[in-house]
C-alpha positions in Angstrom: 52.0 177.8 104.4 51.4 176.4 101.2 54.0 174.1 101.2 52.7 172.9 104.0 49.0 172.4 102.4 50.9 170.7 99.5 52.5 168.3 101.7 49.5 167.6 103.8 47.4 166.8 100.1 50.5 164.7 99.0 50.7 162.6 101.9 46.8 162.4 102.3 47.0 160.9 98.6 49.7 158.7 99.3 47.6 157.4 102.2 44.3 157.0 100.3 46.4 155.0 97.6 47.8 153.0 100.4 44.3 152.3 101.6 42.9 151.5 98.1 45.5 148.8 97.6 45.6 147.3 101.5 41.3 146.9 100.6 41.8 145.6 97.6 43.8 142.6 98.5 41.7 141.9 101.3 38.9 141.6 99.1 40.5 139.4 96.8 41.6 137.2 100.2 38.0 137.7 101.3 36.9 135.9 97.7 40.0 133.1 97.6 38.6 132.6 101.1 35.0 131.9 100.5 35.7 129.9 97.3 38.2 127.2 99.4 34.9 127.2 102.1 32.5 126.3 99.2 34.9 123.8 98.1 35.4 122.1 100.8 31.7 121.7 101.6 30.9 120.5 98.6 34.0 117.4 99.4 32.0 117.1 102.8 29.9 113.9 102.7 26.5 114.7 103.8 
């Protein structure tokens, strides 16, 4: 049973990590996104 608990935690942390990194990059897409937006409206003739 308690390998089975250990396993479970291991693969729970392996997953959080996974998560972590997966957010992570999306955030820093989220910000490279935004920034090519501003620059492109501010090319924009108004």
């Amino acid at each position: 049973m308690q390998f089975f608990e250990a396993r479970r935690s291991a693969n729970l942390l392996e997953l959080n990590s996974q998560l972590t990194r997966i957010n992570n990059t999306l955030d820093i897409e989220k910000r490279c996104s935004d920034e090519l937006s501003y620059m492109l409206m501010m090319t924009q003739p108004q």
